[in-house]
N, CA, C and O atoms as CSV, one atom per row, in Angstrom:
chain,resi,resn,atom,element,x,y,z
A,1,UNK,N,N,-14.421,-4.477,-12.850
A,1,UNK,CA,C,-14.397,-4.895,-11.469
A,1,UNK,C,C,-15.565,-4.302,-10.693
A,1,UNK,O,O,-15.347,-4.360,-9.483
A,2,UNK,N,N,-16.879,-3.683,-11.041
A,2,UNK,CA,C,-17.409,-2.839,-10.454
A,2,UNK,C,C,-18.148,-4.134,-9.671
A,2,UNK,O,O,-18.534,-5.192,-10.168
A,3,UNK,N,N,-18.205,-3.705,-8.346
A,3,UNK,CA,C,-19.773,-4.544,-8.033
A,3,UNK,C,C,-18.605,-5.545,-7.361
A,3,UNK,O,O,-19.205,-6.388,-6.694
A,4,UNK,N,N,-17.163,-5.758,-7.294
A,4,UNK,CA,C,-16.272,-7.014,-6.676
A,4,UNK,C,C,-15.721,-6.410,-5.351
A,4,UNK,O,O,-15.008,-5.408,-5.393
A,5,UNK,N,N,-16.044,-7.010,-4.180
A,5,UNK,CA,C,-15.493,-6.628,-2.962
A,5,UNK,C,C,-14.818,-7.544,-2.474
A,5,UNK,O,O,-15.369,-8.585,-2.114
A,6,UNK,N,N,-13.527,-7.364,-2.359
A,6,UNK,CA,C,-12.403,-8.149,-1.999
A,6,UNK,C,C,-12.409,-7.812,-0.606
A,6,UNK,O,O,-12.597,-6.702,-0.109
A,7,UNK,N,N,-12.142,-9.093,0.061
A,7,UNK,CA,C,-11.914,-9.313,1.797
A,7,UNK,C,C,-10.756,-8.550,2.265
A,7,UNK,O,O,-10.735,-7.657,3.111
A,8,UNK,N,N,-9.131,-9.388,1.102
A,8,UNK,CA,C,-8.467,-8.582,1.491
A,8,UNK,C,C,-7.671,-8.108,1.198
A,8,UNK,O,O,-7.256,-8.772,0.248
A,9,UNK,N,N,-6.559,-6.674,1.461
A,9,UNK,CA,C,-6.165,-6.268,-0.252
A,9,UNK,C,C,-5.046,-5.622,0.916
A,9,UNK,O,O,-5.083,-5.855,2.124
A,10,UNK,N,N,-4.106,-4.798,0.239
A,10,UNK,CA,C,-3.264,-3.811,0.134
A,10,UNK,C,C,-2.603,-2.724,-0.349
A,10,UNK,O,O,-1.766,-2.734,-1.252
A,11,UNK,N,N,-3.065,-1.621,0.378
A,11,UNK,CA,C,-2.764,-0.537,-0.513
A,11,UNK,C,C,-1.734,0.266,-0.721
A,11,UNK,O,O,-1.186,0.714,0.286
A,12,UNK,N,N,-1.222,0.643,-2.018
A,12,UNK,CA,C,-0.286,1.641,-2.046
A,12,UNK,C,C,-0.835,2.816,-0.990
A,12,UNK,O,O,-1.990,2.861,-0.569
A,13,UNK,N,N,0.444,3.949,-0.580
A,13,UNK,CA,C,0.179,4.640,-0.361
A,13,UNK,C,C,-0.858,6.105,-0.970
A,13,UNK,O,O,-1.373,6.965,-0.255
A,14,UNK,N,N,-0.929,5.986,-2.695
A,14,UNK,CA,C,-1.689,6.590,-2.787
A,14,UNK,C,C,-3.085,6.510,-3.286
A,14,UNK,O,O,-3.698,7.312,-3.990
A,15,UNK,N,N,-3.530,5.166,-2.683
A,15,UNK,CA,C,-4.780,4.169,-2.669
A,15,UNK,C,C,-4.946,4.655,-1.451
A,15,UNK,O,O,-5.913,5.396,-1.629
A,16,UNK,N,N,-4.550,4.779,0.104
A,16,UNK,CA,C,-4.787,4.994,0.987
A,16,UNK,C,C,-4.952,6.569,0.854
A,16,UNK,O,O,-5.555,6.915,1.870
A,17,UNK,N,N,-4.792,7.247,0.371
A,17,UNK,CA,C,-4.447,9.126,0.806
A,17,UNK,C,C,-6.200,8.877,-0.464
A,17,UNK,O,O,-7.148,9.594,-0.145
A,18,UNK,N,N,-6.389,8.043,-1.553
A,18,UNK,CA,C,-7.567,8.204,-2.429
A,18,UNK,C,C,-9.187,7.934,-1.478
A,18,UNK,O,O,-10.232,8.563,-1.313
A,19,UNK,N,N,-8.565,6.531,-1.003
A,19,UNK,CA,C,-9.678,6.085,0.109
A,19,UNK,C,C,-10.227,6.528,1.110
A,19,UNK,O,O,-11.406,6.368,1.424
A,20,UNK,N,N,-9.008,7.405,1.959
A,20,UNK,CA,C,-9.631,8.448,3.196
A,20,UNK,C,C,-10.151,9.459,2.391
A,20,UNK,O,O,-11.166,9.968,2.868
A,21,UNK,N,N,-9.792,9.904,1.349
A,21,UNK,CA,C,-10.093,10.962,0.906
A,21,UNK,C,C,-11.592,11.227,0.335
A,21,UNK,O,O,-12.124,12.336,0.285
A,22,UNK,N,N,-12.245,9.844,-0.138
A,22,UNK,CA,C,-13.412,9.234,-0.477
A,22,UNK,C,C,-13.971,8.995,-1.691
A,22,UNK,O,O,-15.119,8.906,-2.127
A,23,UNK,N,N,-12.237,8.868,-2.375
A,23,UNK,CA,C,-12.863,8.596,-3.920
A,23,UNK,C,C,-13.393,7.232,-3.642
A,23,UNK,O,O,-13.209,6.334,-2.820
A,24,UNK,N,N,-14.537,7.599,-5.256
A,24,UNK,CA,C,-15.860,6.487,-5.433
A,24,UNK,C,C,-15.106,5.117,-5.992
A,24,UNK,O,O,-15.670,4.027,-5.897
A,25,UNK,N,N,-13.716,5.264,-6.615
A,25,UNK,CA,C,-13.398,3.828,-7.239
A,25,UNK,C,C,-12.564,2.518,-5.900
A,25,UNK,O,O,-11.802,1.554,-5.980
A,26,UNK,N,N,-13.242,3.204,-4.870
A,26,UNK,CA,C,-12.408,2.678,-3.628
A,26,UNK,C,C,-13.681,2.499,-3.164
A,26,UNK,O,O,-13.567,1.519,-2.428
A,27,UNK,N,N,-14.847,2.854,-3.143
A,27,UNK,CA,C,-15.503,2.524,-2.074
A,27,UNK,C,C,-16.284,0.954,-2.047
A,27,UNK,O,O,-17.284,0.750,-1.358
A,28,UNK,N,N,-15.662,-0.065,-2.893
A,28,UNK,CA,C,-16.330,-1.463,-2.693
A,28,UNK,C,C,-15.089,-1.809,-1.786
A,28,UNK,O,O,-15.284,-2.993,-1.509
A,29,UNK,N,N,-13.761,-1.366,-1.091
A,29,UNK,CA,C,-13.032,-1.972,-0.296
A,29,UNK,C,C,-13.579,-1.290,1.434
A,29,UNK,O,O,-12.974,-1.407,2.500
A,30,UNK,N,N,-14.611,-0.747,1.222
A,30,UNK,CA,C,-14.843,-0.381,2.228
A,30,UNK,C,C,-15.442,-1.244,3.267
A,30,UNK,O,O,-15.830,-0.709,4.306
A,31,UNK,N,N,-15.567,-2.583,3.095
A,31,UNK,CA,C,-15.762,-3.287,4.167
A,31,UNK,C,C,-14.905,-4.387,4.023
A,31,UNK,O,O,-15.080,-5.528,4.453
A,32,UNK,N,N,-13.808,-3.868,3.274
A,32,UNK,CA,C,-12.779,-5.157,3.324
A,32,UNK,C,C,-11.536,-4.517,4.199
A,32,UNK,O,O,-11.243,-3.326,4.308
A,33,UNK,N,N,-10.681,-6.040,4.985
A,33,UNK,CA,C,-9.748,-5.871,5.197
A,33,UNK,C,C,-8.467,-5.209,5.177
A,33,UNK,O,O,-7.509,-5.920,4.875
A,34,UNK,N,N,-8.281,-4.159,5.402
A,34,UNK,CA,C,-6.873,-3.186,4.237
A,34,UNK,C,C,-5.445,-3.439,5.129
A,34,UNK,O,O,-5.195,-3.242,6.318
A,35,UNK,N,N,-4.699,-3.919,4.106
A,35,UNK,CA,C,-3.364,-3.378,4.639
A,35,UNK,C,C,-2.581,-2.230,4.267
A,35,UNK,O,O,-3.021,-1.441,3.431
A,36,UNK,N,N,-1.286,-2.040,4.898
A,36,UNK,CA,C,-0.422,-0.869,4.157
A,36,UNK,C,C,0.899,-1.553,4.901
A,36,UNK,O,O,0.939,-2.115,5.995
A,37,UNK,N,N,1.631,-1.391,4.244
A,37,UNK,CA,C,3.231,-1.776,4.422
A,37,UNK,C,C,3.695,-0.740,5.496
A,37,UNK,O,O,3.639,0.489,5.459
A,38,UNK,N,N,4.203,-1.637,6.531
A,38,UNK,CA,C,5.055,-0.024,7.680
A,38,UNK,C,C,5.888,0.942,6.889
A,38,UNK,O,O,5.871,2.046,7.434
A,39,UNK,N,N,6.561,0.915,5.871
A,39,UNK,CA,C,7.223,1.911,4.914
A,39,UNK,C,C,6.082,2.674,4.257
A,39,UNK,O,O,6.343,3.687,3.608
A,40,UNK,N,N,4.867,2.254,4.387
A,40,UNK,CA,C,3.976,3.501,3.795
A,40,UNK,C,C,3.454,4.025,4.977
A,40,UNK,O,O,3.082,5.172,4.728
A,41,UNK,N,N,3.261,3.758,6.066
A,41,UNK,CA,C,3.036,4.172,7.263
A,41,UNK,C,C,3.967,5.439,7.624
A,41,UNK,O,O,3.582,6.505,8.104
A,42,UNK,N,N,4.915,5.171,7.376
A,42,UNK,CA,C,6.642,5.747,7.724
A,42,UNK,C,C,6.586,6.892,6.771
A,42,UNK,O,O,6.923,8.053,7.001
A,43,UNK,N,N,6.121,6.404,5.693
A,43,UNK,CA,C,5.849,8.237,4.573
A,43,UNK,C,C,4.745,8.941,5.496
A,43,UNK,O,O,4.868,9.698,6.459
A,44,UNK,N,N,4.226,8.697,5.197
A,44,UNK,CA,C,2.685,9.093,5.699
A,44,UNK,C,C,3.055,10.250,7.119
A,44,UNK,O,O,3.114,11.466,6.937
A,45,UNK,N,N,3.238,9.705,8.272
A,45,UNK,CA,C,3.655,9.851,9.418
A,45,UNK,C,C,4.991,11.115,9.533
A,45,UNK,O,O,5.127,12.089,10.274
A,46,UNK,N,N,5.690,10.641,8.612
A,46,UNK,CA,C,7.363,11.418,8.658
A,46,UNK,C,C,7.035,12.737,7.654
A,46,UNK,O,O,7.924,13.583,7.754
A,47,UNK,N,N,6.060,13.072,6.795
A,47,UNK,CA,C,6.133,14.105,6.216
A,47,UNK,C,C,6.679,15.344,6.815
A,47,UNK,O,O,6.288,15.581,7.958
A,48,UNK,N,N,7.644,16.324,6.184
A,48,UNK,CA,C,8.733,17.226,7.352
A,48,UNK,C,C,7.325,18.062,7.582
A,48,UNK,O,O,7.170,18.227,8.792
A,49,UNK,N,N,6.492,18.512,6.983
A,49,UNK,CA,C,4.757,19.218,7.610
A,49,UNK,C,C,4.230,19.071,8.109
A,49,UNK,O,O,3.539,19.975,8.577
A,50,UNK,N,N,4.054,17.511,8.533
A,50,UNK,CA,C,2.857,16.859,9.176
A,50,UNK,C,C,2.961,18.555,10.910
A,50,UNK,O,O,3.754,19.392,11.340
A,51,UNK,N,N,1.619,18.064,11.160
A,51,UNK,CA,C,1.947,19.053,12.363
A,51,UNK,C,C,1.085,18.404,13.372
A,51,UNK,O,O,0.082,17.891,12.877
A,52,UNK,N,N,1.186,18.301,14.484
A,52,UNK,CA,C,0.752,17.477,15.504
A,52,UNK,C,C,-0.740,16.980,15.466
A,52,UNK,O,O,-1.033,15.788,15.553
A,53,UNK,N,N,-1.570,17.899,15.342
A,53,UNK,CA,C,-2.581,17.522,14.935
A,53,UNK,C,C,-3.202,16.975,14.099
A,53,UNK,O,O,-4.324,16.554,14.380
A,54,UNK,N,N,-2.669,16.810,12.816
A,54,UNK,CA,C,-2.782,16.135,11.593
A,54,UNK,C,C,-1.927,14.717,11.793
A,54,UNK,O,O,-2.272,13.731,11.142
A,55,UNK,N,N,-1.209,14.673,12.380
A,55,UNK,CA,C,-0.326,13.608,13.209
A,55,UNK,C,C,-1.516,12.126,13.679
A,55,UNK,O,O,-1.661,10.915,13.513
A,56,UNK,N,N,-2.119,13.297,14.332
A,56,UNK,CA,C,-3.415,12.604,15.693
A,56,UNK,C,C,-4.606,12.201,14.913
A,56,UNK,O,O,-5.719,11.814,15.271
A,57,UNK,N,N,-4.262,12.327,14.162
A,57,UNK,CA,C,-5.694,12.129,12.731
A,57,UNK,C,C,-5.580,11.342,12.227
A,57,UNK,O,O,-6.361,10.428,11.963
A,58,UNK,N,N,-4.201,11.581,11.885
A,58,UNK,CA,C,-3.414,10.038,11.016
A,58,UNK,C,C,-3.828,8.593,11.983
A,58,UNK,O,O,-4.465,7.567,11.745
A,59,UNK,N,N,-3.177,9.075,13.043
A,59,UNK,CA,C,-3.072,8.074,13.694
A,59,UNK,C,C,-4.371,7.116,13.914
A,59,UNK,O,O,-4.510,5.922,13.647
A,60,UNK,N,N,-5.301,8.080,14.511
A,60,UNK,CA,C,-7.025,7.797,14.189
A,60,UNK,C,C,-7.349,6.760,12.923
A,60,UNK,O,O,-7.875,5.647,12.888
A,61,UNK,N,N,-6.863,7.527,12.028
A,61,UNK,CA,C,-7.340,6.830,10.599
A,61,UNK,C,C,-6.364,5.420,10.366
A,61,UNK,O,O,-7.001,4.434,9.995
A,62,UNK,N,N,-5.499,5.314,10.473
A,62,UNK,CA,C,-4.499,3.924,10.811
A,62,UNK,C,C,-4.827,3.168,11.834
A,62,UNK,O,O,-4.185,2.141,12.057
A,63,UNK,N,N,-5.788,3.515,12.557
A,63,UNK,CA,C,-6.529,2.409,13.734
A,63,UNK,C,C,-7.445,1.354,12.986
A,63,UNK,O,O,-7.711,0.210,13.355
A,64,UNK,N,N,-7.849,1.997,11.879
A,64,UNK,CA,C,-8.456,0.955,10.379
A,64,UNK,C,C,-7.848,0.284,9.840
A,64,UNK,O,O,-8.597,-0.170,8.975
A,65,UNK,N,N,-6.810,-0.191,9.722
A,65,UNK,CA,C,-5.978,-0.197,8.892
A,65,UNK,C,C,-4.672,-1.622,9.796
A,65,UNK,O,O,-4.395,-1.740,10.990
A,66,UNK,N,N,-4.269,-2.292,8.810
A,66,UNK,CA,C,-3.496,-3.535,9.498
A,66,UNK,C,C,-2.163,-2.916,8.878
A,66,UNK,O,O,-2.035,-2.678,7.677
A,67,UNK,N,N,-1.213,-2.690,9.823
A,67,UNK,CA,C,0.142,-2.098,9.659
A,67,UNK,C,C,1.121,-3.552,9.075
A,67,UNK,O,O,1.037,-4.406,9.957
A,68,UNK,N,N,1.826,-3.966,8.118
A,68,UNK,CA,C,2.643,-5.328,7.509
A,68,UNK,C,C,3.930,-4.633,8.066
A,68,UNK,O,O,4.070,-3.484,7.647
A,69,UNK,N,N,5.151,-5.196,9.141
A,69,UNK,CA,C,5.788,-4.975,9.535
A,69,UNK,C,C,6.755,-5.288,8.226
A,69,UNK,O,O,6.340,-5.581,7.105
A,70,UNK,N,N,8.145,-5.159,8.629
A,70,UNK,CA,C,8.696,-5.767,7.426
A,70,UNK,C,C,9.654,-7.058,7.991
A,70,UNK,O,O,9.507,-7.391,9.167
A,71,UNK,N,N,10.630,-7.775,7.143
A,71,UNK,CA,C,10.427,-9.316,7.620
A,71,UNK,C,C,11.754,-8.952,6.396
A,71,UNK,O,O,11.860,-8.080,5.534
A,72,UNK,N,N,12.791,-10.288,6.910
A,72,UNK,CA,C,13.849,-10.614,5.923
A,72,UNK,C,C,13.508,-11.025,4.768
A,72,UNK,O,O,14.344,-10.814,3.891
A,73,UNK,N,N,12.196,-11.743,4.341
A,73,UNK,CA,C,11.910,-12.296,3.129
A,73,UNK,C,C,11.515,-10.940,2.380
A,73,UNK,O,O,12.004,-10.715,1.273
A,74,UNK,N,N,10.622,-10.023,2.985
A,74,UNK,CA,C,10.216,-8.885,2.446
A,74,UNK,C,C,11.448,-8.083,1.726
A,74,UNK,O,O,11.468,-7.683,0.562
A,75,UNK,N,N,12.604,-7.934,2.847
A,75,UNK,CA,C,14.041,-6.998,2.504
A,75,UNK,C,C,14.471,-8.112,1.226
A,75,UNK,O,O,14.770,-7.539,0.178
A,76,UNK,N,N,14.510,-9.019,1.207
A,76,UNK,CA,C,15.025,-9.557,0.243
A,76,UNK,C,C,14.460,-10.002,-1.486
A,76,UNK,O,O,15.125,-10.108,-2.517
A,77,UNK,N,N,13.198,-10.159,-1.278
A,77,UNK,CA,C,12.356,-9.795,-2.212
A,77,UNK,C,C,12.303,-8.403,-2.681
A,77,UNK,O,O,12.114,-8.409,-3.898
A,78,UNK,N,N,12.400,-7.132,-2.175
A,78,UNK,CA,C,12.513,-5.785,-2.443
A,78,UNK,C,C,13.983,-5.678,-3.280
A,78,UNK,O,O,14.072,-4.980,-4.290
A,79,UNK,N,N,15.013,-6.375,-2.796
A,79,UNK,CA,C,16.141,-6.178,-3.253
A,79,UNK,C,C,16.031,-6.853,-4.601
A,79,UNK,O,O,16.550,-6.262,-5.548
A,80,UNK,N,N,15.338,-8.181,-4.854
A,80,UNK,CA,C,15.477,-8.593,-6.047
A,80,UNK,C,C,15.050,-8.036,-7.067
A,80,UNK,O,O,15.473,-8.246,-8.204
A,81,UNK,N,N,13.899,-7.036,-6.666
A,81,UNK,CA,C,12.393,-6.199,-7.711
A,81,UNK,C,C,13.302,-5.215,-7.869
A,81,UNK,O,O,13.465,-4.797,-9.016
A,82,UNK,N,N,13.952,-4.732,-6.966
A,82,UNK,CA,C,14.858,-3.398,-7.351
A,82,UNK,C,C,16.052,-3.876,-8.475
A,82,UNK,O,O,16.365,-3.161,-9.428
A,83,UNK,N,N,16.435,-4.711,-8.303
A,83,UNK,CA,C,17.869,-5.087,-9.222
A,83,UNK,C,C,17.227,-5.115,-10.567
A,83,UNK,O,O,17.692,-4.484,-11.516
A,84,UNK,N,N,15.973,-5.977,-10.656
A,84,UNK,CA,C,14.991,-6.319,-12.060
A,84,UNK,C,C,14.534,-5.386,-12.420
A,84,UNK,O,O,14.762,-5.141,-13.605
A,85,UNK,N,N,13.885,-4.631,-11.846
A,85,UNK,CA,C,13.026,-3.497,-12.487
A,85,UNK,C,C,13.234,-2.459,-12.107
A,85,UNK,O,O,12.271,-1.760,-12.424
A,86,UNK,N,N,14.163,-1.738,-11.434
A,86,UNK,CA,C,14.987,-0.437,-11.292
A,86,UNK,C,C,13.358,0.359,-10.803
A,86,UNK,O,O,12.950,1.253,-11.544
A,87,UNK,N,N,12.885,0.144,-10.105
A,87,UNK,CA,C,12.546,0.362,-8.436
A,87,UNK,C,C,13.019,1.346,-7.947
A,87,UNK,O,O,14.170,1.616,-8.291
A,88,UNK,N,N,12.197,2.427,-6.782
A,88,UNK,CA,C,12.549,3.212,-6.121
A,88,UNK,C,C,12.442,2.326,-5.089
A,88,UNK,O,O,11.548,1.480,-5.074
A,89,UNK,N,N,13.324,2.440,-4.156
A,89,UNK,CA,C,13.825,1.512,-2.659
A,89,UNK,C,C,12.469,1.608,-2.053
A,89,UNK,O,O,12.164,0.627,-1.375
A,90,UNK,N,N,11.230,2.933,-2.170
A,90,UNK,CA,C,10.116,2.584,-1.176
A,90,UNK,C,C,9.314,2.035,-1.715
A,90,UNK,O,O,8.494,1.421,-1.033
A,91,UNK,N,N,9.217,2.023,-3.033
A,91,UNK,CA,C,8.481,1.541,-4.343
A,91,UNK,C,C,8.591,-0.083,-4.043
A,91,UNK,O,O,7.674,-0.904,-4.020
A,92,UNK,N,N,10.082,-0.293,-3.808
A,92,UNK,CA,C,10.078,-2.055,-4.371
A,92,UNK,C,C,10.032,-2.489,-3.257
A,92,UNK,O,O,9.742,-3.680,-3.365
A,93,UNK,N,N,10.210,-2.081,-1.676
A,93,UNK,CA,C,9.393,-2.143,-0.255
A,93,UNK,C,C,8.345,-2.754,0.212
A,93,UNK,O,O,8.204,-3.709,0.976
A,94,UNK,N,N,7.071,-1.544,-0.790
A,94,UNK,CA,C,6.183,-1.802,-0.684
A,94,UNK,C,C,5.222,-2.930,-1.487
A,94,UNK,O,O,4.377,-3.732,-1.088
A,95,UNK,N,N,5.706,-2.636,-2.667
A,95,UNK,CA,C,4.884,-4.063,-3.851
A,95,UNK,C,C,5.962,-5.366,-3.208
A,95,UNK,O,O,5.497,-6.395,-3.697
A,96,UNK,N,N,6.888,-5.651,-2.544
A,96,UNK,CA,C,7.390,-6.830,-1.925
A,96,UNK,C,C,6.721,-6.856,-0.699
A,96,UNK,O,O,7.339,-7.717,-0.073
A,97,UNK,N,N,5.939,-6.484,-0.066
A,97,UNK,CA,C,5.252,-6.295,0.907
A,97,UNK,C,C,3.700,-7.164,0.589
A,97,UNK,O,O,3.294,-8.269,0.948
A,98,UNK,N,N,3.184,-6.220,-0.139
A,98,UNK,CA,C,1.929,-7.292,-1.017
A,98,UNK,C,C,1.986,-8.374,-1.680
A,98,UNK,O,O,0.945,-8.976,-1.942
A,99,UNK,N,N,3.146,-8.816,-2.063
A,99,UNK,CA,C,3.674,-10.081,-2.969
A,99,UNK,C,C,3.963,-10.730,-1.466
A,99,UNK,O,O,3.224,-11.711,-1.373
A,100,UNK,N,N,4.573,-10.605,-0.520
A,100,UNK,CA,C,4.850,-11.632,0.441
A,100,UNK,C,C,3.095,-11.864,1.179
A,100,UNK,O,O,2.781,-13.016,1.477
A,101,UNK,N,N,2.311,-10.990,1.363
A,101,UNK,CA,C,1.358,-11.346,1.911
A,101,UNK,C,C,0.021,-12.332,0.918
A,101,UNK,O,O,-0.970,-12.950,1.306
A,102,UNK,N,N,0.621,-12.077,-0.531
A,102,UNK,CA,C,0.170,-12.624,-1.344
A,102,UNK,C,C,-1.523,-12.046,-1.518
A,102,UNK,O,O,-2.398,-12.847,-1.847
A,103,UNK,N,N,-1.783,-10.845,-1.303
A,103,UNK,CA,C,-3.000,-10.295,-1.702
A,103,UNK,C,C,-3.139,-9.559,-2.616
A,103,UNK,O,O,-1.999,-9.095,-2.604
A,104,UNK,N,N,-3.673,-9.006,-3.507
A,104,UNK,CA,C,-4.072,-8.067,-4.232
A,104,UNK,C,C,-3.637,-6.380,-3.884
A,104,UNK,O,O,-4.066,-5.739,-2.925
A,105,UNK,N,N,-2.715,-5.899,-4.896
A,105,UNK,CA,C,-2.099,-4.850,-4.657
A,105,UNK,C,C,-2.737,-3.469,-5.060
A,105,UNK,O,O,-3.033,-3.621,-6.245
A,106,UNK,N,N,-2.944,-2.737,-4.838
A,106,UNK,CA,C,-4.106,-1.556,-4.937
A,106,UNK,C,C,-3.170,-0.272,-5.241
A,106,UNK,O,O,-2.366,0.252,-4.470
A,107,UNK,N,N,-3.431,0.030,-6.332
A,107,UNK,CA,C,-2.564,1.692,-6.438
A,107,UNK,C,C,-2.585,2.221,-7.770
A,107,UNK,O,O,-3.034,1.469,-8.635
A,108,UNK,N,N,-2.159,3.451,-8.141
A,108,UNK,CA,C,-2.190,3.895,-9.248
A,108,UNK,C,C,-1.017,4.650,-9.728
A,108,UNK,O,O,-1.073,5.744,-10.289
A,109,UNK,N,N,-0.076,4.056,-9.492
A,109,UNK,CA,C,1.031,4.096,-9.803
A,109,UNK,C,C,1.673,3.031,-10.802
A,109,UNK,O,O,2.453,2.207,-10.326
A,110,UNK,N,N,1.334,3.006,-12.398
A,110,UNK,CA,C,1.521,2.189,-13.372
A,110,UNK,C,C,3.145,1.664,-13.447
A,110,UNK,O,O,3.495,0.759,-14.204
A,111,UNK,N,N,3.975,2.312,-12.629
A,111,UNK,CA,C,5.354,1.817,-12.656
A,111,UNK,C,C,5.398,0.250,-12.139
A,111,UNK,O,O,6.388,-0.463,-12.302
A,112,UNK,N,N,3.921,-0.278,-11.352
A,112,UNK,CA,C,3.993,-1.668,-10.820
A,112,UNK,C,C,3.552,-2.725,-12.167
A,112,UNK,O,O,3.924,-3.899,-12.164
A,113,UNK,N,N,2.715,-2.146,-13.305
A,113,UNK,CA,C,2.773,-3.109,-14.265
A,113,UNK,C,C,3.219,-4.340,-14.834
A,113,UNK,O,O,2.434,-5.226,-15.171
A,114,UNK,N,N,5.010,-4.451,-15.000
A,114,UNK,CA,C,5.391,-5.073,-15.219
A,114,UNK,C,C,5.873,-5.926,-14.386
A,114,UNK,O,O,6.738,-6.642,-14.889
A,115,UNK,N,N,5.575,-6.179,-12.986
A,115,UNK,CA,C,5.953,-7.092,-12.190
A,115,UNK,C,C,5.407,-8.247,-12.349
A,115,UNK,O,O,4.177,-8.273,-12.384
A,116,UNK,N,N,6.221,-9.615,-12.498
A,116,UNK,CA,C,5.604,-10.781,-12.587
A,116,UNK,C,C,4.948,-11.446,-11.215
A,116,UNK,O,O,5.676,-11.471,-10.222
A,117,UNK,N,N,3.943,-11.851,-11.140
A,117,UNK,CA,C,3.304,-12.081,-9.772
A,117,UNK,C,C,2.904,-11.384,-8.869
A,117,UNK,O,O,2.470,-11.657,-7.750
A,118,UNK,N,N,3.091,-10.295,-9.489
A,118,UNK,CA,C,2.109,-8.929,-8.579
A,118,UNK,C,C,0.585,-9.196,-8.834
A,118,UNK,O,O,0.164,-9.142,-9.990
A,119,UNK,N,N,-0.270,-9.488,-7.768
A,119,UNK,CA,C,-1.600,-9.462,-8.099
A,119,UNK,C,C,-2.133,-8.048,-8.112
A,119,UNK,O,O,-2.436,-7.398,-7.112
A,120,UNK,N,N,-2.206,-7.672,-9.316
A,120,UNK,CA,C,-2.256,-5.787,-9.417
A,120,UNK,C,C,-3.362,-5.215,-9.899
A,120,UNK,O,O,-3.948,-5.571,-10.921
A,121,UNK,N,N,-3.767,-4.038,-8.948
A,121,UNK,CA,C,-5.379,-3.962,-9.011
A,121,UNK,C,C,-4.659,-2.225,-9.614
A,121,UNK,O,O,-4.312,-1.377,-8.792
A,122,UNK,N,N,-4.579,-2.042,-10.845
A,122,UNK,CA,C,-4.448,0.061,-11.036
A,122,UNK,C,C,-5.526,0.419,-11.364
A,122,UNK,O,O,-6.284,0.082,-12.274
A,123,UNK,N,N,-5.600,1.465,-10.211
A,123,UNK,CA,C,-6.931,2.612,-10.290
A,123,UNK,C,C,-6.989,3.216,-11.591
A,123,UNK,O,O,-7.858,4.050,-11.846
């Protein structure tokens, strides 16, 4: 994939914590479109550490970033990935999140492998 810059994609949460962070296998999405599912927003944000200022940073850095609310088709698609593939509830959330927006799913978390119709990009 080197050298392919996709318009527009969605990232796991730890595609997003790789990308701010400035790993090099992220940096052709750097002038593309990014989403993140509000349940990865909701990790991110709710950590019991976060501390106000790191809060205000976040927040900064999510001003980049297109927040995917969640939607009955989403809750219900999550429920089906969870019954099939025994899914963690934020796990099957979020890859039903990128499957409803129908973009390319970004993460490195190989537990998304076997999903049928996941357009799946693992770091």
């Amino acid at each position: 994939m080197s050298g392919v810059n996709l318009a527009n994609v969605v990232f796991d949460i730890n595609a997003f914590i790789y990308f701010v962070g400035g790993d090099s296998r992220l940096e052709r999405y750097s002038n593309s479109t990014v989403y993140i599912s509000e349940f990865s927003e909701m990790e991110l944000k709710g950590r019991f550490s976060i501390t106000t200022k790191e809060l205000q940073h976040l927040n900064e850095i999510l001003e980049d970033f297109i927040i995917l609310p969640f939607n009955n088709e989403i809750k219900e698609k999550a429920i089906s990935i969870r019954h099939k593939k025994k899914l963690k509830l934020p796990d099957a959330l979020i890859v039903s999140t990128a499957m409803w927006i129908d973009l390319p799913f970004i993460t490195a978390d190989k537990d998304f492998k076997n999903i049928p119709s996941l357009n799946l990009i693992l770091l």
